[in-house]
N, C-alpha and C positions, 0 to 999 in steps of 0.2 A: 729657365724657370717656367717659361709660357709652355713648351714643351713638357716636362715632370707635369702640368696640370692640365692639358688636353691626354696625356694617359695615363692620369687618373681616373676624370670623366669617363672617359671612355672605358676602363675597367669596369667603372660602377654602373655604366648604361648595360656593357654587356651581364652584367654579376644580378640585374633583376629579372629578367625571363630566369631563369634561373632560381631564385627566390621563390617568384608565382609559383611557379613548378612546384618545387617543394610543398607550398603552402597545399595547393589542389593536392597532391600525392598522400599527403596526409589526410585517415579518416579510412570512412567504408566507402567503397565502389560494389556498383553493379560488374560482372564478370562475364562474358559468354563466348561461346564455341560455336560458329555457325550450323554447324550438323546439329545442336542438340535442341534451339528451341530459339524464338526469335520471343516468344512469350513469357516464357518461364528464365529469368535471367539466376546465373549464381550469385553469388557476393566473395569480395575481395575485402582486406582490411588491410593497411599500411598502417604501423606504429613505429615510433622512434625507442629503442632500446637502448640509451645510453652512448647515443650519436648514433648507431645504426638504422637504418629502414627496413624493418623486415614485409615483406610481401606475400600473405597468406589467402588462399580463397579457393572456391571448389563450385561447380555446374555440373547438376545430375539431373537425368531423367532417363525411366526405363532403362538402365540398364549402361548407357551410354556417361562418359562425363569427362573434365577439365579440371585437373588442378594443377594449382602452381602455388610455388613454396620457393623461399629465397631470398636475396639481400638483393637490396638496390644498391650500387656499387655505383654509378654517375647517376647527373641528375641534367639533363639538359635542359637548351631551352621550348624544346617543343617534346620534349619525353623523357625516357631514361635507358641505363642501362641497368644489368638483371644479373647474376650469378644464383642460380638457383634450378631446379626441376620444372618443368611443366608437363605432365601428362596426360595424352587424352586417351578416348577408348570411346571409340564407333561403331557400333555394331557391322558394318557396311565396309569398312577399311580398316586395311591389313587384319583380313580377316577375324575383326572383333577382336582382336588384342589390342592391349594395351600398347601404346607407345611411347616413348620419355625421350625428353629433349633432356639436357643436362650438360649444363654450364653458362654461358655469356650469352643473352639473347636482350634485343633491342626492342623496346618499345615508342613508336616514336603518333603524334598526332601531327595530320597531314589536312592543310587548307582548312575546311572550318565544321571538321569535325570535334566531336565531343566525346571522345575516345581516343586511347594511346592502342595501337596493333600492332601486333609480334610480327618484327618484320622477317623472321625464320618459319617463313609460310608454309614452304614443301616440305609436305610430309615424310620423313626419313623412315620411315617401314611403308611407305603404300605410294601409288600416285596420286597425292591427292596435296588439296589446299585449305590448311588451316587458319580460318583467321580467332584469332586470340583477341579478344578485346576487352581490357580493363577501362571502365566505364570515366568522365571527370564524377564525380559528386556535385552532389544536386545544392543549389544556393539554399 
C-alpha cells in the first residue's frame, strides 16, 4: 500500500510542471527571429480547439519574417513539443528565400529564461542559426 502511494505522489509531483506549462502556453505570446528585429517583436497565440493546442503567429519587417503554424503535440515540463511548419525568410540567407521547417520541432526553456526556443536551430537551406523564440506571457 505504502508503495501504490509514494507513486501516486510522485506521479502527481511530476504531472504539475506540466500543468504550469500548459497554463503559461495558453494566451498570446510575444514571437521573434533573431535576424529580424530585437525591437519590433511578432505575436504568437495558443488556443485550446476542443482538447487541441493550436500554435499560430507571424514576425515581419522589411521584407524579412517568421512564421509558425501548428499543434502542440506534448507538453513538457520546461517546454513543448510542435508538429506544425515554421517558416523564415532573411533577406541575407539562403539567398532570401524562404525556408520551411515541417513537422516535429522542440521548444524547450532553459535555466531562467522567459522563453521557449526551437531547439532545430541549423538552418536547413543556408549556414546559419535560427533562433525561434516564442515568448512566456506577461503576468
Amino acid at each position: 500500500m505504502r508503495l501504490l502511494f509514494v507513486l501516486f505522489v510522485t506521479l502527481l509531483q511530476a504531472q504539475q510542471p506540466v500543468d504550469a506549462t500548459r497554463q503559461l502556453l495558453l494566451g498570446n505570446h510575444l514571437l521573434s527571429l533573431q535576424w529580424i528585429s530585437w525591437d519590433r517583436f511578432g505575436k504568437a497565440s495558443v488556443t485550446d480547439e476542443r482538447g487541441k493546442l493550436l500554435l499560430k503567429g507571424e514576425q515581419r519587417k522589411d521584407g524579412d519574417y517568421v512564421t509558425i503554424d501548428g499543434l502542440v503535440t506534448e507538453i513538457l515540463p520546461n517546454g513543448f513539443r510542435f508538429h506544425g511548419k515554421v517558416t523564415t525568410r532573411v533577406s541575407h540567407i539562403n539567398q532570401g528565400k524562404p525556408c520551411v521547417r515541417d513537422g516535429n520541432l522542440t521548444f524547450l526553456a532553459s535555466g531562467s529564461r522567459k522563453f521557449w526556443r526551437m531547439q532545430q536551430m541549423n538552418n536547413p537551406c543556408d549556414e546559419a542559426a535560427d533562433y525561434v523564440d516564442v515568448y512566456f506571457k506577461r503576468p
